[in-house]
C-alpha positions in Angstrom: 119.2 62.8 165.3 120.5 66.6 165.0 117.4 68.9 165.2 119.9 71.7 162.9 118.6 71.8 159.4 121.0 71.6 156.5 121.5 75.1 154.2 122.6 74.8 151.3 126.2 76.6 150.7 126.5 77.5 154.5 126.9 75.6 157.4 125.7 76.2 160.6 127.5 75.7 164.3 127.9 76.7 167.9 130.9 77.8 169.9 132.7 74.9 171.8 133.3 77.5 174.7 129.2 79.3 174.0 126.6 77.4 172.7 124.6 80.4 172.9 127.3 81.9 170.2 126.2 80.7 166.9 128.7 80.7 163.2 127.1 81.0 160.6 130.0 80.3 158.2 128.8 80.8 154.3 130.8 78.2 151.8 129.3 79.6 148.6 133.1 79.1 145.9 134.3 81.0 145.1 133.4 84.1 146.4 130.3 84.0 148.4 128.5 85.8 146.0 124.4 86.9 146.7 121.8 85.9 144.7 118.0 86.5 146.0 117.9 81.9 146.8 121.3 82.5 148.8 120.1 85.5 150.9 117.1 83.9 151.6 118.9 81.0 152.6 121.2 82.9 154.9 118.1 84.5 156.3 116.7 81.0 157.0 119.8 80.4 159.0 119.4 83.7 161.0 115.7 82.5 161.9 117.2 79.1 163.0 119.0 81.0 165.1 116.5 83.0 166.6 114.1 80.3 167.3 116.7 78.5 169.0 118.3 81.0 171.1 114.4 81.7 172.0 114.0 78.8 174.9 117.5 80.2 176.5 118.0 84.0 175.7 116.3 85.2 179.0 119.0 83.4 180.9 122.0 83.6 178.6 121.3 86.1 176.0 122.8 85.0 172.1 124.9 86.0 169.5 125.6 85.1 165.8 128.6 85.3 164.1 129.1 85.4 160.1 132.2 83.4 158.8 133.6 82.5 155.6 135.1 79.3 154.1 137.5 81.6 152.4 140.7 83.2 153.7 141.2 85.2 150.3 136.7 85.9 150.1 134.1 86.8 152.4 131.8 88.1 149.9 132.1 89.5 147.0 128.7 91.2 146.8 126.0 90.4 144.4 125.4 87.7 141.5 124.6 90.9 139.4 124.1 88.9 136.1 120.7 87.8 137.8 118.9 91.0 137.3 118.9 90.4 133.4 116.5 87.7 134.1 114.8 88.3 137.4 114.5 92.1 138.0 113.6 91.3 141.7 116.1 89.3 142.7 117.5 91.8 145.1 114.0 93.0 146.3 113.2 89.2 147.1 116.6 88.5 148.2 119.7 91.0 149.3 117.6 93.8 150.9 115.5 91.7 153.0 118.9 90.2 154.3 119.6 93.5 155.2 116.4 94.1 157.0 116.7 90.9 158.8 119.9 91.8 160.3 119.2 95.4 160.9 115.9 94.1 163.4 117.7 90.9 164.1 117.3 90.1 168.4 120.5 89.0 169.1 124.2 90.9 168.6 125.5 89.8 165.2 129.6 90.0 163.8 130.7 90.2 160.6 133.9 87.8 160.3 136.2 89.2 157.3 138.1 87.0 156.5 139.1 88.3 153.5 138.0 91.1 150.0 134.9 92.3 150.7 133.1 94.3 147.9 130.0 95.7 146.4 127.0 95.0 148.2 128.9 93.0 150.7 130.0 96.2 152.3 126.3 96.9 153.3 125.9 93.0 154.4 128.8 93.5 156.6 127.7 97.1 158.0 124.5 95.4 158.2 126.1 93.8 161.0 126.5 94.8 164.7 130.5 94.6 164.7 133.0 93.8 162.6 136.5 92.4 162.9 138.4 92.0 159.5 141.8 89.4 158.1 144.7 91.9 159.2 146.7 90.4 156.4 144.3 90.0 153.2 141.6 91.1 151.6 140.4 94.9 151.0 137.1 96.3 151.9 135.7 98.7 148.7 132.2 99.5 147.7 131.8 100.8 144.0 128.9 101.6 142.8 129.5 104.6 141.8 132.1 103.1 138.8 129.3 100.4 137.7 126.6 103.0 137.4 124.4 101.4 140.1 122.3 102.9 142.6 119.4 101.4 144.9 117.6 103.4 147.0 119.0 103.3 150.3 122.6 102.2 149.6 123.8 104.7 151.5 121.9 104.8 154.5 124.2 102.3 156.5 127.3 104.2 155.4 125.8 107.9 156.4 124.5 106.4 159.7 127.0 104.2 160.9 130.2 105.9 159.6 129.5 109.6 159.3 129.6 111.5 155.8 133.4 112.1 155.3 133.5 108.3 155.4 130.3 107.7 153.8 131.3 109.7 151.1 134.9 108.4 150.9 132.9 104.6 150.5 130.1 105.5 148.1 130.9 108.5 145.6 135.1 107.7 145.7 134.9 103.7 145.8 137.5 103.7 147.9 139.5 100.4 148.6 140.3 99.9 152.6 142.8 97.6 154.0 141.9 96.6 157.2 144.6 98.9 159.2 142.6 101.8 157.0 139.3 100.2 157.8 140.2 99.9 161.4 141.5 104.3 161.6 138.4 105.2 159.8 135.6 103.0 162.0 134.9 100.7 160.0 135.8 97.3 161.2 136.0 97.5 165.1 139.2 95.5 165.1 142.0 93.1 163.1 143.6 90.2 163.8 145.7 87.5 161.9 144.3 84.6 160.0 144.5 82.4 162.4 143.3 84.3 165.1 140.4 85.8 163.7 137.3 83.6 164.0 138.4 83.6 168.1 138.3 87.1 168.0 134.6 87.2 166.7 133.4 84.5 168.8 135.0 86.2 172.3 133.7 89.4 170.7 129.7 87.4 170.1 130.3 86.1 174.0 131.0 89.4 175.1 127.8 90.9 173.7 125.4 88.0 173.6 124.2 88.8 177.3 123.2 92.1 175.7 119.7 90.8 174.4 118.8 88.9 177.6 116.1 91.7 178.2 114.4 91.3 175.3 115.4 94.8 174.1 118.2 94.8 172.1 116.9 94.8 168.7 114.2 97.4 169.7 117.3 99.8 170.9 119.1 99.1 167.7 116.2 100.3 165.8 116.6 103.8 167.4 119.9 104.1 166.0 119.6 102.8 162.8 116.0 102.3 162.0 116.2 105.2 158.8 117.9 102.3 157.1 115.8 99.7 158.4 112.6 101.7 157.2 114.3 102.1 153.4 115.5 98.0 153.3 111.8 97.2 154.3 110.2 99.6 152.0 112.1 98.2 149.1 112.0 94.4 150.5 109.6 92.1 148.4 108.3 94.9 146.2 107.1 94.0 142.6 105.8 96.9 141.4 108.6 98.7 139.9 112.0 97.9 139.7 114.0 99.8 142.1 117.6 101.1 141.3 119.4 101.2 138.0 120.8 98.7 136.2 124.6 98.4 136.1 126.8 100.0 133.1 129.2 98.1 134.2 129.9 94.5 136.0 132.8 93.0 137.9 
């Protein structure tokens, strides 16, 4: 009998040519779309992962790499509706995701295989690299048209893109196609449909012997551990409601 749990709306695999490379690949129709059970789910998966690679990572290092059913979706951010009812759904759910990956052990890729938007943009920046659908999807994060703002939703953008960027993605919800994303950093390459899931996986092989010292998330924190700091801070808080609610909804 498989020891791998089932998750529901994903499914989880290894490489045929890594079995320390691990896809997580989310099958959420249409759109992939977070709500606070999903995220934890998905962080569920990522601490699957991590106990697994745990027996093996000294010799071998590991690697995880996010995928999506879709060709056309590979998230389309968050379920936004559920804040009418649940005001902490993201506090409970999306921005301990982020936290997750941000301190996660192992190198982790961000498959695009297709329109990412919203809060999927910090998901995917969440991620160590990402490689992006050279033929579909566009890559836009607009908060600032939907009158939404959490603390923090800029931290990945400022730190891992610079401000021209940053303020090209946040304040002018600009919409990328991956040839843009790839001039302006932020995808770290594009490849066809077809091609693209071998791309992250020889990408994830490449860098899974990267955390056989133990080190790797620890190193990560120095660069990006501002955003890591706000994610946690705002992760499982009850207290207050953090952010606005949105004017507007797509």
């Amino acid at each position: 009998m498989s020891s791998t749990p089932s998750f529901e709306n994903l499914t989880l695999s290894t490489a045929p040519s890594n079995p320390n490379v691990y896809i997580i690949t989310m099958h959420k129709p249409p759109e992939n779309r977070l709500n606070a059970a999903y995220a934890q789910t998905l962080i569920r998966a990522l601490r699957h992962i991590e106990s697994k690679l745990a027996s093996t990572a000294n010799a071998h290092g590991g690697a995880v790499v996010i995928n999506s059913f879709s060709d056309k979706f590979w998230c389309t951010g968050l379920e936004l509706d559920e804040s009418d009812t649940n005001p902490y759904a993201n506090s409970d759910g999306f921005f301990p995701l982020l936290a997750t990956l941000v301190d996660y052990p192992y190198p982790t890729i961000a498959c695009v295989t297709g329109h990412t938007f919203g809060g999927a943009c910090p998901f995917a920046l969440s991620c160590d690299y990402r490689v992006m659908n050279s033929k579909r999807g566009f890559f836009s994060m607009p908060p600032v048209n939907l009158g939404l703002h959490f603390d923090g939703i800029g931290a990945l953008p400022r730190l891992k893109l610079g401000p021209r960027i940053a303020r090209k993605m946040l304040l002018e919800a600009h919409r990328w196609t991956s040839k843009e994303a790839l001039a302006d950093g932020i995808v770290d390459a594009i490849a066809e449909p077809d091609k693209l899931l071998d791309l992250a996986v020889a990408l994830a092989a490449e860098q899974a012997p990267r955390a056989k010292m133990g080190v790797y998330g620890l190193l990560r924190t120095e660069l990006w551990g501002e955003a890591l700091k706000k994610f946690r801070r705002i992760s499982y808080t009850h207290r207050r409601r953090e952010g606005t609610e949105p004017k507007a909804k797509i």
